[in-house]
C-alpha positions, 0 to 999 in steps of 0.5 A: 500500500502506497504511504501518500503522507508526508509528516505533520501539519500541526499538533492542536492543543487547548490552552487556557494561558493564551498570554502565557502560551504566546510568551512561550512559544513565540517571545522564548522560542522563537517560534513565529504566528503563521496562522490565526481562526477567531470563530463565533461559536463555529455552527452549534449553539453550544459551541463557546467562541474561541481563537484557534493560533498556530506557531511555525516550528519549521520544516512546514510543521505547526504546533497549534492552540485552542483558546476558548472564550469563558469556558472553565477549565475544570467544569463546575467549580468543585466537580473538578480535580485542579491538581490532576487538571481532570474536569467533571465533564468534558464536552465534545469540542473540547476533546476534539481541539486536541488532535494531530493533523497530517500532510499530504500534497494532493486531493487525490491523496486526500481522496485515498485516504477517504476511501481506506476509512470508509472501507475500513471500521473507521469511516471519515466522520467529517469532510470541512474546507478550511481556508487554505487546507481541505481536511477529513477527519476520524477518531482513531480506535483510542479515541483520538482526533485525527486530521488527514489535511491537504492545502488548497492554496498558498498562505499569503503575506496578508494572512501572516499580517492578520494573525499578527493582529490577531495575537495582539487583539487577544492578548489586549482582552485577556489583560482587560480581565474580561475576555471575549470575541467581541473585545478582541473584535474591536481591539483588532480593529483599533489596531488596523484603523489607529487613527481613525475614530468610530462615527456615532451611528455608524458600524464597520466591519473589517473583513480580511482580503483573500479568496474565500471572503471576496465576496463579502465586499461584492454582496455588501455593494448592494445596499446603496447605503453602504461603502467599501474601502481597502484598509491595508489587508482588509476590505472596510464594509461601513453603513451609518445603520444596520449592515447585514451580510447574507451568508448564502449570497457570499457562498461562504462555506460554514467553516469559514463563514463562522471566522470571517470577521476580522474587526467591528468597530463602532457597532455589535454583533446581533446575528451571526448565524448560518444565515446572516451576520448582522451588526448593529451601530452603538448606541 
């Protein structure tokens, strides 16, 4: 049987220390952000928000970490064993965020491996393209999360920028004791536009410029009301009033659809949903 993989993607891990996690990898190993995901909860409604952050640790190879927003890492206070770090209960998506990803060059080796999974006792369980990599996952006979991933494309600089901002805007909420997405919304999009100031009743969104997200900016354009800027790597998307994306007019796929934001400012998210993210000015 012919071997098709070669070598890791990434090795994904939950952090609950992103401040401490990013010190370390980053600041003392050297290991530089190549790739950052901020997902509003990610499809199910139980599904917390969370910042997926992946390091560059050479040869091609990720290391990467899920920091989810408000979730405790040890269950109910009490239920848990904080010296043991076992938690009482310990949902889905969190085991699932620790699983090792594996490389291969083409979809036709992709497809391959679909066809030994479905063939085998271990069909794939999921099929999801992601932004640059399409990837099928399985639980292996132990239980363990397992990703066969193929790139669609390649990075380009503007994505490195982003996750750049990204880390900055995260590390900028967890000190202001309150983390969440919205926060590290709009701390990113202070940092895009530092000069410039939100206008009462008017909400912008900041959404990054690459292939997957182009058209946002298109579907935009067909309110009259709204207008459409560059800003450095992003696309500015502002209307003074309520401005509405329909997802299905983008033809945004989910994964994707649910980490398309890269900024607000001067207004909230009221809907994010499969099918429409609707953000409303500040009072």
């Amino acid at each position: 049987m012919e071997h098709r993989v070669r070598g890791v993607n990434h090795a994904a891990f939950p952090t609950f220390d992103p401040e401490g996690t990013v010190r370390f990898y980053r600041d003392v190993l050297g290991f530089p952000v190549a790739h950052t995901i901020c997902a509003k909860g990610w499809g199910p409604t139980a599904h917390p928000d969370f910042v997926h952050f992946f390091f560059d640790i050479g040869d091609g190879d990720r290391i990467a970490f899920f920091y989810y927003f408000g979730v405790d890492p040890f269950g109910e206070r009490g239920q848990g064993d904080a010296h043991s770090g076992q938690a009482a209960h310990i949902p889905e998506y969190f085991v699932r965020s620790r699983h090792l990803a594996v490389h291969v060059e083409t979809e036709a080796d992709l497809l391959e491996y679909k066809r030994r999974l479905d063939a085998s006792d271990w069909p794939c369980e999921m099929v999801v393209q992601h932004e640059t990599i399409e990837s099928i996952y399985v639980h292996d006979p132990n239980g363990y999360f397992v990703e066969v991933t193929r790139p669609t494309r390649a990075v380009v600089p503007q994505e490195v920028a982003d996750a750049n901002l990204t880390i900055d805007a995260l590390l900028a909420t967890v000190r202001s004791g309150k983390p969440s997405l919205t926060g590290l919304w709009e701390s990113k999009a202070a940092l895009i536009e530092k000069e410039k100031a939100p206008e009462k009743g008017v909400a912008t969104l900041l959404v990054l410029d690459v292939p997957e997200l182009a058209t946002f900016p298109e579907v935009a354009r067909q309110d009259p009301a709204v207008t459409v800027r560059k800003v450095g790597a992003f696309f500015e998307i502002e209307k003074k009033g309520e401005l509405v994306i329909d997802r299905r007019a983008t033809g945004c796929r989910h994964a994707v659809w649910y980490s398309a934001v890269g900024g607000v400012r001067g207004g909230t998210i009221t809907q994010y949903d499969k099918n429409a993210l609707r953000v409303e000015p500040t009072a």
